[in-house]
Z-matrix of the N, CA and C atoms (Angstrom, degrees):
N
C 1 1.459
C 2 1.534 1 110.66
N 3 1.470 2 120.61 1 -47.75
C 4 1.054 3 107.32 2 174.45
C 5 1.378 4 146.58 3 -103.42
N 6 1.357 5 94.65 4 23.98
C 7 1.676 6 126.59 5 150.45
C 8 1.070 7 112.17 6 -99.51
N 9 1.003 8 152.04 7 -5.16
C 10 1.781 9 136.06 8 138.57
C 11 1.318 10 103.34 9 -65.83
N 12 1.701 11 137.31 10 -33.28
C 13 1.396 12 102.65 11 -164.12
C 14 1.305 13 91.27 12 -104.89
N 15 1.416 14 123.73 13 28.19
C 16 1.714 15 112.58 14 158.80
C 17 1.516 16 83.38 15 -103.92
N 18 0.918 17 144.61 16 -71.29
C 19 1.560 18 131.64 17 -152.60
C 20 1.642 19 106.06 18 -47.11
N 21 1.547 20 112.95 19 -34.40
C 22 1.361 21 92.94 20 -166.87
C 23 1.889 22 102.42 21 -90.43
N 24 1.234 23 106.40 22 -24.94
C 25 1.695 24 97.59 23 155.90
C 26 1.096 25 108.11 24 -50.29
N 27 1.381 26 138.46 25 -84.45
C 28 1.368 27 126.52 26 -167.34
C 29 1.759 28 110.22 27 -47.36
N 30 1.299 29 140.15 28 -12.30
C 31 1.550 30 91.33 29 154.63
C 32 1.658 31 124.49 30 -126.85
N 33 1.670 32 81.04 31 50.13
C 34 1.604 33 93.15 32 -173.30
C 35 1.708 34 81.16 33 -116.84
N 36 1.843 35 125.44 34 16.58
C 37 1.552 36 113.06 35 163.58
C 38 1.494 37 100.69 36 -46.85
N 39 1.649 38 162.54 37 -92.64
C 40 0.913 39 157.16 38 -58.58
C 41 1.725 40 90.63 39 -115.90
N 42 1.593 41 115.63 40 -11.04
C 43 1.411 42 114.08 41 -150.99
C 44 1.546 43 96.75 42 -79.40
N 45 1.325 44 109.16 43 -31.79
C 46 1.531 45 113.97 44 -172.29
C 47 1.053 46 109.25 45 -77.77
N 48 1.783 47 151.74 46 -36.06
C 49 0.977 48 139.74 47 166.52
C 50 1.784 49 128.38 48 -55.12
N 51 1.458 50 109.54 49 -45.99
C 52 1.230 51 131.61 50 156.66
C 53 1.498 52 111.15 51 -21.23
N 54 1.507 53 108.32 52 -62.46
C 55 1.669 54 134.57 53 -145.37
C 56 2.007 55 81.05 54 -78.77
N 57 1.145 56 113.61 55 -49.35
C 58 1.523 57 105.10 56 -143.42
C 59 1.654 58 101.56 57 -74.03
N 60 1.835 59 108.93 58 -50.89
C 61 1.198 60 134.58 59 140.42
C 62 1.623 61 111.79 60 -2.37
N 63 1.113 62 125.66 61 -74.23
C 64 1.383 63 132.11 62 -161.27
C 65 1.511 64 107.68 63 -98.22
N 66 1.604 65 108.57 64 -17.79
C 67 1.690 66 113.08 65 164.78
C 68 1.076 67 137.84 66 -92.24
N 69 1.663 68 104.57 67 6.84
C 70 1.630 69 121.72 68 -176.38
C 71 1.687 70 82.77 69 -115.14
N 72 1.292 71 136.88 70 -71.03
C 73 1.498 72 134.95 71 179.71
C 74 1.369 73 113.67 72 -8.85
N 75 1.457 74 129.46 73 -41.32
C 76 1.394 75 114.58 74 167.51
C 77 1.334 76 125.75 75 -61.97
N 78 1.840 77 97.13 76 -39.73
C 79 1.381 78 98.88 77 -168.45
C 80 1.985 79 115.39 78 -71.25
N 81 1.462 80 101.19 79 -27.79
C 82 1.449 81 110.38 80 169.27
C 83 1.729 82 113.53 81 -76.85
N 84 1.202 83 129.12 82 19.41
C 85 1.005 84 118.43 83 156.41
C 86 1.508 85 117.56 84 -108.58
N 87 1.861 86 105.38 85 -44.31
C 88 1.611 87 99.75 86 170.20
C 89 1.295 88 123.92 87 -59.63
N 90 1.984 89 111.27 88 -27.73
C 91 1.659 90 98.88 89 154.61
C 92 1.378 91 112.73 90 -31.18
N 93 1.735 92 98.75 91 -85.45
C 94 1.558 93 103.23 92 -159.35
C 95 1.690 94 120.30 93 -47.79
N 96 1.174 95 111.77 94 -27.35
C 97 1.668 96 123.19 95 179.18
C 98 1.686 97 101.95 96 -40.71
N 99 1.924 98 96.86 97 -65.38
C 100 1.301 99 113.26 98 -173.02
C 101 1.510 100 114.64 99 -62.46
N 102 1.079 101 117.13 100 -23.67
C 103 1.777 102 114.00 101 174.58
C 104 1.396 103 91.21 102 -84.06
N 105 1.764 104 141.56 103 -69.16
C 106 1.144 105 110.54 104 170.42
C 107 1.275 106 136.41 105 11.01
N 108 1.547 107 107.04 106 -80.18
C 109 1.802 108 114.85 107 -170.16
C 110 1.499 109 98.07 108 -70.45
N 111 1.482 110 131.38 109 -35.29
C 112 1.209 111 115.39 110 -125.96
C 113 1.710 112 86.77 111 -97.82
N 114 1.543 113 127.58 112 -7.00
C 115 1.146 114 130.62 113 -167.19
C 116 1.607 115 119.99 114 -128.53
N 117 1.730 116 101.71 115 24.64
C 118 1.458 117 118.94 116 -152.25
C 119 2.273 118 62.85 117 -103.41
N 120 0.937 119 124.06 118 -44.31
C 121 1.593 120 98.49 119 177.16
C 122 1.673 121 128.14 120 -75.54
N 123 1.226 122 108.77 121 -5.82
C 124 1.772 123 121.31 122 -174.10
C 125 1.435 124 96.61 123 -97.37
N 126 1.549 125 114.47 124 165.56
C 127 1.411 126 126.10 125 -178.88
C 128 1.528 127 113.01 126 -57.40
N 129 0.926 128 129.35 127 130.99
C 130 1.520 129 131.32 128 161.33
C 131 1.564 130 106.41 129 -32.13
N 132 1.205 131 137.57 130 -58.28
C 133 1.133 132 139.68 131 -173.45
C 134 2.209 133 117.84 132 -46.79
N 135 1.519 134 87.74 133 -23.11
C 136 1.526 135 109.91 134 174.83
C 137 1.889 136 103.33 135 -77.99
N 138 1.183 137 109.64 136 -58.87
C 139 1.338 138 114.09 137 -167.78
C 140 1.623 139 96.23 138 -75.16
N 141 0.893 140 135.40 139 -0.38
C 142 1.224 141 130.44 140 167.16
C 143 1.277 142 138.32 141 -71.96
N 144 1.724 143 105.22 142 -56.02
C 145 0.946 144 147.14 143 131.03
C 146 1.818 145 117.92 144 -15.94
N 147 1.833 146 112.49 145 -69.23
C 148 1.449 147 98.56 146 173.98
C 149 1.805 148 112.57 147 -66.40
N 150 1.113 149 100.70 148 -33.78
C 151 1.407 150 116.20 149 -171.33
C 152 1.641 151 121.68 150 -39.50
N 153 1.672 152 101.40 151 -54.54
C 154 1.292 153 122.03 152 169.66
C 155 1.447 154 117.86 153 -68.85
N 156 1.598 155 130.51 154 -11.22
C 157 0.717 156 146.93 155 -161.92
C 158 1.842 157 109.74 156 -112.56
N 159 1.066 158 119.12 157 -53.41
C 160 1.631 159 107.97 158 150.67
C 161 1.356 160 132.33 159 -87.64
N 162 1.275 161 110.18 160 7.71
C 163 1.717 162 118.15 161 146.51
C 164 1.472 163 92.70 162 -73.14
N 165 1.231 164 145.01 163 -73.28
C 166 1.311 165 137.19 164 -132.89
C 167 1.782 166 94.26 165 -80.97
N 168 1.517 167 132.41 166 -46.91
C 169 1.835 168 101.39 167 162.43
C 170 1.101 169 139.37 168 -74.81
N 171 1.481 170 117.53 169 1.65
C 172 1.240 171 119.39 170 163.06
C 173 1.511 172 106.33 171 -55.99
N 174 1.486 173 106.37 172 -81.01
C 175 1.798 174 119.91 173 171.58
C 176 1.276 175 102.91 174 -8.09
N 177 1.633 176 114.93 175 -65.14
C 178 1.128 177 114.89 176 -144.04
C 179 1.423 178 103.00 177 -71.26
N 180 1.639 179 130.79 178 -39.10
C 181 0.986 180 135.09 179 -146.36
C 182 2.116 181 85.37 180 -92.24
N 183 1.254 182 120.34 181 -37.65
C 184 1.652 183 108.72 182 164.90
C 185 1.902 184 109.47 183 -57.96
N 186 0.989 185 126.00 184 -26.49
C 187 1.504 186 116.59 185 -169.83
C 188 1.605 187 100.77 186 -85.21
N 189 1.693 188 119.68 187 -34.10
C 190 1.421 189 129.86 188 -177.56
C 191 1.547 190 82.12 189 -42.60
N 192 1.400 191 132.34 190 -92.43
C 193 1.423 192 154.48 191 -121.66
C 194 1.666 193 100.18 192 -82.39
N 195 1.563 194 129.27 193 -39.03
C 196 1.330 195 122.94 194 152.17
C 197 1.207 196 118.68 195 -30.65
N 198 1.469 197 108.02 196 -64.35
C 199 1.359 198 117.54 197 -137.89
C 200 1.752 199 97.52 198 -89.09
N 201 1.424 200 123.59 199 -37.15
C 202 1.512 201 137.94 200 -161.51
C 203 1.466 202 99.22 201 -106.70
N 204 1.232 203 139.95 202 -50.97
C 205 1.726 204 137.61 203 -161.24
C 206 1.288 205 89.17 204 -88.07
N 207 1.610 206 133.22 205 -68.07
C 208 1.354 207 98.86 206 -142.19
C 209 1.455 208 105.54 207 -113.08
N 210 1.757 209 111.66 208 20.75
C 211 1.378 210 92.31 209 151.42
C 212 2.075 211 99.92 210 112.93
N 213 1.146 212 113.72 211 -18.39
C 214 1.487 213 122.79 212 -168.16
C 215 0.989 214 106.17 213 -90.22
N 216 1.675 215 112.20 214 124.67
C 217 1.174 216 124.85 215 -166.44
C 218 1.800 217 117.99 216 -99.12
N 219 1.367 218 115.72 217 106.88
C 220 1.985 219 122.26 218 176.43
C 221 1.011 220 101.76 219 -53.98
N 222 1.374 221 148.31 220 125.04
C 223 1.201 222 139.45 221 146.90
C 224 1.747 223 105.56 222 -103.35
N 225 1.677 224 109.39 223 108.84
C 226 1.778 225 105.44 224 175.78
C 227 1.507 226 98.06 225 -76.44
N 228 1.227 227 124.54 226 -73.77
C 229 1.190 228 129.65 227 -153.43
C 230 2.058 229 115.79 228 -108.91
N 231 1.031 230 117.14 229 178.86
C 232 1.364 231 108.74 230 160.76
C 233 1.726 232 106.88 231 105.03
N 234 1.876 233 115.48 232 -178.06
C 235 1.152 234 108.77 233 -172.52
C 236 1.760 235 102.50 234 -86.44
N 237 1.746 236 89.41 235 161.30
C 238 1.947 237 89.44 236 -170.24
C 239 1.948 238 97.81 237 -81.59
N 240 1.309 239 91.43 238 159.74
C 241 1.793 240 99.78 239 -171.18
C 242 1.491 241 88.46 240 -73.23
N 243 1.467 242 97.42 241 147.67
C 244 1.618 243 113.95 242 158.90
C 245 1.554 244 131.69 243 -33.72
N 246 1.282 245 109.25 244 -56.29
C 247 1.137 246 136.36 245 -168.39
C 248 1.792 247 109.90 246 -68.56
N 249 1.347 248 124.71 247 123.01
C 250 1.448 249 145.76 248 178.83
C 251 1.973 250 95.09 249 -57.00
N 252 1.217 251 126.93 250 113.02
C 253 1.095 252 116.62 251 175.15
C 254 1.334 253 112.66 252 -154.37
N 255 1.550 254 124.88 253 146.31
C 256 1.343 255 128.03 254 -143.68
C 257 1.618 256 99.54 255 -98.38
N 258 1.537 257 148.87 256 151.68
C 259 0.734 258 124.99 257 159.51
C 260 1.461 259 111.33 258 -158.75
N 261 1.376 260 120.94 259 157.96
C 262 1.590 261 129.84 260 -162.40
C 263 1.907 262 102.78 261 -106.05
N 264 0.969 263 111.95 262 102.84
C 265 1.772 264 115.15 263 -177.96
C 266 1.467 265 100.64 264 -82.92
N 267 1.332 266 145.44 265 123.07
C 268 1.339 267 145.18 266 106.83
C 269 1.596 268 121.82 267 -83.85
N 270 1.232 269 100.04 268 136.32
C 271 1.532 270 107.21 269 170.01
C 272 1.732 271 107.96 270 -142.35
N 273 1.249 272 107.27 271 153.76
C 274 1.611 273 92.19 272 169.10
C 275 1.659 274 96.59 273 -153.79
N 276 1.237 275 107.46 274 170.36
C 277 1.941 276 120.89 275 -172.95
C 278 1.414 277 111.15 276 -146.28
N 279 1.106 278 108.60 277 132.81
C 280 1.434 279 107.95 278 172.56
C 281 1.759 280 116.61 279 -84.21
N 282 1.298 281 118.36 280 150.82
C 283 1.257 282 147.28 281 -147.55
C 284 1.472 283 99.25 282 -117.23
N 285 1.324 284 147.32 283 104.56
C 286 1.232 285 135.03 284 173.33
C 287 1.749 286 109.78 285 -52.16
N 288 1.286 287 107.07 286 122.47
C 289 1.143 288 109.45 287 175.96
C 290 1.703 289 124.13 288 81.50
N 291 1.433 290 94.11 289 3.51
C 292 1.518 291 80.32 290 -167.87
C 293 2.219 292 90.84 291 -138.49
N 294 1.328 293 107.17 292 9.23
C 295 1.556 294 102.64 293 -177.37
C 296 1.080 295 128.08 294 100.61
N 297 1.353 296 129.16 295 -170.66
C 298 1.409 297 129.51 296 141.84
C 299 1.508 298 130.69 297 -62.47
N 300 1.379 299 126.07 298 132.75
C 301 1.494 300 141.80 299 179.89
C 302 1.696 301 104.36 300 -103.62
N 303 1.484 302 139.78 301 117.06
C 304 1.351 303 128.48 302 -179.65
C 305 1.278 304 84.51 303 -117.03
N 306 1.247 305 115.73 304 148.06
C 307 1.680 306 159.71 305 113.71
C 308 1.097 307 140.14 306 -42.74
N 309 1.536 308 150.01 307 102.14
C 310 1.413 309 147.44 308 -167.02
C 311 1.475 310 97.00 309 -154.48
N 312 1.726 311 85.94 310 106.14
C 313 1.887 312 101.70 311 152.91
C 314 1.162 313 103.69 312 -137.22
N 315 1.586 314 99.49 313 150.35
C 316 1.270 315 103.48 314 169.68
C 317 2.244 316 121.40 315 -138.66
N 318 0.998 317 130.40 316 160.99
C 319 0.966 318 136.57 317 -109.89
C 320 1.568 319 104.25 318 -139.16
């Protein structure tokens, strides 16, 4: 009994990243909503500024949980692993002024 409900915890790891991911996303939008209005009278160069700036911990806080919770390994630089292995690339960057740009190859 209580090795099934560790096995099936272990591959219900992905549930908690998902959950936090999609339970902070509201709160990073009514941020941004509220800087919206609150900077629709200050220079653009201000709202820019916060703008780029809770885009960049969001990211950061999705790359924390990739890279540390569930185990997936970034490789930037270095030799490629031995091993034949299949894999799905998204990436995306923001564009001043123009949003998000996404990326999808896969492999």
């Amino acid at each position: 009994m209580l090795l099934s409900v560790l096995l099936h915890t272990y591959s219900m790891r992905y549930v908690l990243p998902a959950a936090v991911m999609l339970g902070t996303a509201p709160t990073y939008i009514l941020a941004w909503g509220a800087w919206r209005l609150f900077s629709a009278l200050l220079p653009a160069r201000f709202y820019h500024q916060v703008d780029d700036r809770l885009y960049t911990i969001y990211q950061s806080m999705v790359l924390f949980f990739f890279e540390n919770y569930t185990g997936v390994q970034v490789i930037l630089y270095g030799d490629l692993p031995k091993s034949k292995e299949n894999v799905v690339y998204i990436s995306n960057y923001q564009v001043k002024g123009r949003g998000v740009n996404w990326r999808l190859a896969g492999a």
